[in-house]
LOVO-418472 format. One line per field, with one value per residue (C-alpha): residue number from 1; residue in three letters; x, y, z. Coordinates in steps of 0.001 Angstrom, whole numbers. Layout:
N
n	(NUM/...)
res	(ALA/...)
xx	(X/...)
yy	(Y/...)
zz	(Z/...)
***
This chain:
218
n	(1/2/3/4/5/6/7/8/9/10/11/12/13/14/15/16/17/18/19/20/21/22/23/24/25/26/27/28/29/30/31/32/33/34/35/36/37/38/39/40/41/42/43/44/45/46/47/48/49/50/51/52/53/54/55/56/57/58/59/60/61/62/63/64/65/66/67/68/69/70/71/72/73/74/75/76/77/78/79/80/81/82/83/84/85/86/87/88/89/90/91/92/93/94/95/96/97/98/99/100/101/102/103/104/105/106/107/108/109/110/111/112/113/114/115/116/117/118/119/120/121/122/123/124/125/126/127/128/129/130/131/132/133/134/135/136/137/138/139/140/141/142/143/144/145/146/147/148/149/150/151/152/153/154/155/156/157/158/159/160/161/162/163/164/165/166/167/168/169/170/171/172/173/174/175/176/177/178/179/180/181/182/183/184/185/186/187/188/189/190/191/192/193/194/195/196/197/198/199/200/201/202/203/204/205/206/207/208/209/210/211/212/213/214/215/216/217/218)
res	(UNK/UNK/UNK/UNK/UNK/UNK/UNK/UNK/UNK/UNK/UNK/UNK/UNK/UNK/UNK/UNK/UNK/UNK/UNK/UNK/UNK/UNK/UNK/UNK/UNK/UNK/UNK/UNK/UNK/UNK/UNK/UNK/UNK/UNK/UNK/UNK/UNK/UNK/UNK/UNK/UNK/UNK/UNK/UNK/UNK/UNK/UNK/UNK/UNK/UNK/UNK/UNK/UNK/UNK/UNK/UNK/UNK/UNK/UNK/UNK/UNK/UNK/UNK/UNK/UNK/UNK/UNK/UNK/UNK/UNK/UNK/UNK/UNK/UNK/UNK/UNK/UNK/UNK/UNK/UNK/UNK/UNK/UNK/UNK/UNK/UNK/UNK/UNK/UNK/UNK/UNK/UNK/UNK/UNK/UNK/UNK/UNK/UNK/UNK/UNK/UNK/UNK/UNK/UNK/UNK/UNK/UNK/UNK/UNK/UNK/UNK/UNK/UNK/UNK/UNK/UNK/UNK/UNK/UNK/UNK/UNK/UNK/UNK/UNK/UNK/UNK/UNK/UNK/UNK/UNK/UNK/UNK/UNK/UNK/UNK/UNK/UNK/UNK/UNK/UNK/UNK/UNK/UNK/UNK/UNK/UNK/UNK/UNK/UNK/UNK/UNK/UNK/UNK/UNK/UNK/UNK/UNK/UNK/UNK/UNK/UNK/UNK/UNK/UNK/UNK/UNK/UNK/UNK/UNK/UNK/UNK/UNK/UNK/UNK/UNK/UNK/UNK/UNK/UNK/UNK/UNK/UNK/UNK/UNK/UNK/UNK/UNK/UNK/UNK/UNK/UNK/UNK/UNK/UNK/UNK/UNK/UNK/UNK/UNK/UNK/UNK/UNK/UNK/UNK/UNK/UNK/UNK/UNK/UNK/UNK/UNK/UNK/UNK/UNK/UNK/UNK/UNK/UNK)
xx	(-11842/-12753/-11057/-11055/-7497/-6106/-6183/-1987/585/689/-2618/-2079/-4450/-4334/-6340/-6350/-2380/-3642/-1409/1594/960/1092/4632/3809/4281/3293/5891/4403/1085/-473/1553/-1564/-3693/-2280/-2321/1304/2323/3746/90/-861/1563/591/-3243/-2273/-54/-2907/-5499/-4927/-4000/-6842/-8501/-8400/-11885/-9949/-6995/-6716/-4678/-3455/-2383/528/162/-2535/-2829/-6125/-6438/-6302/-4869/-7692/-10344/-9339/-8960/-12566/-14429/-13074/-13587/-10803/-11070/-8529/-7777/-6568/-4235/-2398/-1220/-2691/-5540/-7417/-6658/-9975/-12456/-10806/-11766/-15325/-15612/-13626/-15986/-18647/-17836/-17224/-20511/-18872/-18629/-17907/-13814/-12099/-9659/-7009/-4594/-398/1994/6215/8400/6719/3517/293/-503/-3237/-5664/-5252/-6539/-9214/-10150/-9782/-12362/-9336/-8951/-5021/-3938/-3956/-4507/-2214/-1900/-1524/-805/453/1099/2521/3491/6685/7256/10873/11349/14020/17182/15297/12038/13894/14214/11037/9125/10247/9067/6431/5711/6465/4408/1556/2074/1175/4258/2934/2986/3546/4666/4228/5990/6762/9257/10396/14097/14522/17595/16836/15101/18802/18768/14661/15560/17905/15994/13199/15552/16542/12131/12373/11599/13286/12979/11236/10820/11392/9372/10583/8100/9567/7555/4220/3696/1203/-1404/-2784/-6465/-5627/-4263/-111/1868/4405/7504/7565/10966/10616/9585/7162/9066/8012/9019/7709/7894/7613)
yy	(-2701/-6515/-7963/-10989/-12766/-15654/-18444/-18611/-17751/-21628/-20511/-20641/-20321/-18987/-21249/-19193/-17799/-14661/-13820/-14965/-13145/-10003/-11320/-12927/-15945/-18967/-17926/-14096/-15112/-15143/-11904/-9802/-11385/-11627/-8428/-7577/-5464/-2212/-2021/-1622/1263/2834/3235/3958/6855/8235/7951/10889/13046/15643/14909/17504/17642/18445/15932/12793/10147/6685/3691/1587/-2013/-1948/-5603/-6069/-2300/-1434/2297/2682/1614/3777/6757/5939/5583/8806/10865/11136/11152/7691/5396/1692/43/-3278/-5448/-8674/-9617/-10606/-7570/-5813/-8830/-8982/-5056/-5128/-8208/-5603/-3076/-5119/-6260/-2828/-1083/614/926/3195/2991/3071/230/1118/-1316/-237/-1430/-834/-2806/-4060/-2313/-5023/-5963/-3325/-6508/-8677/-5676/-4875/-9202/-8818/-5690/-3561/423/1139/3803/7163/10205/12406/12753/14973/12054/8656/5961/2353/133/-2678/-2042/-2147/-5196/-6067/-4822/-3141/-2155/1621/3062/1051/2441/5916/5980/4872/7698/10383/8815/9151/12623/15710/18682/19322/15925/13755/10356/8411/4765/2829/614/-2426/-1512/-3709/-2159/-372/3113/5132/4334/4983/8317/8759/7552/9678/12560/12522/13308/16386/14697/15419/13453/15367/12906/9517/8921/5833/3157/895/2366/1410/-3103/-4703/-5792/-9468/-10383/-12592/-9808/-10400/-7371/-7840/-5976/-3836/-2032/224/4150/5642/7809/10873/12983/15886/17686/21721)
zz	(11781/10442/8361/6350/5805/3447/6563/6164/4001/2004/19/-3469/-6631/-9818/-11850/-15207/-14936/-13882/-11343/-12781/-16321/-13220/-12332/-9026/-8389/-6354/-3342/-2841/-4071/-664/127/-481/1777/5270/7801/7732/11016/9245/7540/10943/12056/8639/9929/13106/11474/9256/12303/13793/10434/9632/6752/3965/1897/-1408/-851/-2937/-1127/-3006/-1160/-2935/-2379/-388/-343/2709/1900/6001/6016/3123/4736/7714/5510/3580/6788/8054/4639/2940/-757/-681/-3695/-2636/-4901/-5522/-8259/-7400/-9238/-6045/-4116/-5489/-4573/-614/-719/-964/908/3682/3404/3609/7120/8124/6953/3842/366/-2714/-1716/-5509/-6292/-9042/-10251/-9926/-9574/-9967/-12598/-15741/-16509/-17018/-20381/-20823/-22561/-19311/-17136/-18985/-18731/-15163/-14648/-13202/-14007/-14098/-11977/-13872/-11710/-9542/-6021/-2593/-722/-1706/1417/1584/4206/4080/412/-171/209/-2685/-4073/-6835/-5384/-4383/-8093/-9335/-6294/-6323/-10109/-10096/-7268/-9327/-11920/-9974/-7748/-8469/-8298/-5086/-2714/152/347/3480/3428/6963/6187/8730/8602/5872/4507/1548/2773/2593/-1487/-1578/346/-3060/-5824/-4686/-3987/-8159/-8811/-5974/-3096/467/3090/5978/8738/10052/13388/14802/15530/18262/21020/19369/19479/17743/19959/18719/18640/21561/24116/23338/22307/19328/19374/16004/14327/11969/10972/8978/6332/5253/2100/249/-2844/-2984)
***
């Protein structure tokens, strides 16, 4: 896969307040736009699961939109989604370089919901339909993010789902594993991701800790 990157995490712009009306600020701002390595163990996860012609699958702060991209070029009936207002734009420049198009962008995202107005300004379709699948890489990254997260994952699964989220040991996955236990879902797996570096453009492998988590609701 190509991809097109912010050139380092110091880029910052949000001429017209945009992002900040969004709640993110001029320290995360570039957050979106770097390749972050649990994205990577996230599409390396979902390579090699079949795809199902009448599964829909929605990615959670997609940011680049990697694991969708992956998933779109493969088949899978995938929805990428983010709540930075540039997130959409750096996906069709992505599938560009990669020979594709027609991947759906839907904006989501946990905590305060977007003033409904300022989406609408921006061109982005909130998030609204339920899923088989929903997928996220190096999410909980705050104190709060468990409950928000987890709610906003019920929100949008069917009765009937999966949630995939590989999380960089961060420290908050035992009270996700809760939150998400109070909307029905168990905790089925965690695979353990040390064995599996990143490999860099220029040759050098990157030690990676962390596991993919995977629940599921019956």
């Amino acid at each position: 896969m190509r991809v097109r990157t912010l050139a380092d995490h110091m880029q910052y712009a949000d001429p017209h307040g945009h992002a900040q009306q969004l709640g993110i600020g001029s320290a995360v701002w570039p957050l979106f736009g770097l390749i972050w390595p649990s994205s990577i163990q996230l599409a390396r996860k979902l390579k090699n699961r079949p795809v199902r012609p009448q599964e829909k699958i929605l990615e959670l702060g997609c940011g680049l939109g990697l694991a969708s991209l992956l998933m779109h070029r493969r088949g899978a009936q995938v929805h990428a989604s983010d709540c930075h207002p540039l997130a959409s734009h750096f996906l069709e420049t992505n599938q560009a370089l990669n020979g594709l198009s027609g991947l759906p962008y839907v904006h989501a995202q946990w905590g305060e919901p977007a003033c409904p107005d300022l989406l609408s300004t921006l061109g982005l379709t909130p998030a609204h339909q339920r899923y088989d699948l929903i997928v996220g890489s190096d999410l909980l990254y705050e104190r709060s993010t468990p409950a928000l997260l987890a709610d906003l994952v019920h929100q949008r699964a069917k009765a009937q789902a999966e949630v995939w989220i590989v999380d960089p040991d961060r420290g908050h996955r035992n009270r996700f594993t809760q939150e998400m236990a109070q909307y029905g879902f168990k905790l089925m797996w965690q695979v353990c991701l040390r064995d599996r570096p990143i490999l860099t453009a220029e040759g050098e492998e990157l030690a990676y800790k962390g596991r993919c988590l995977q629940y599921r609701r019956d």
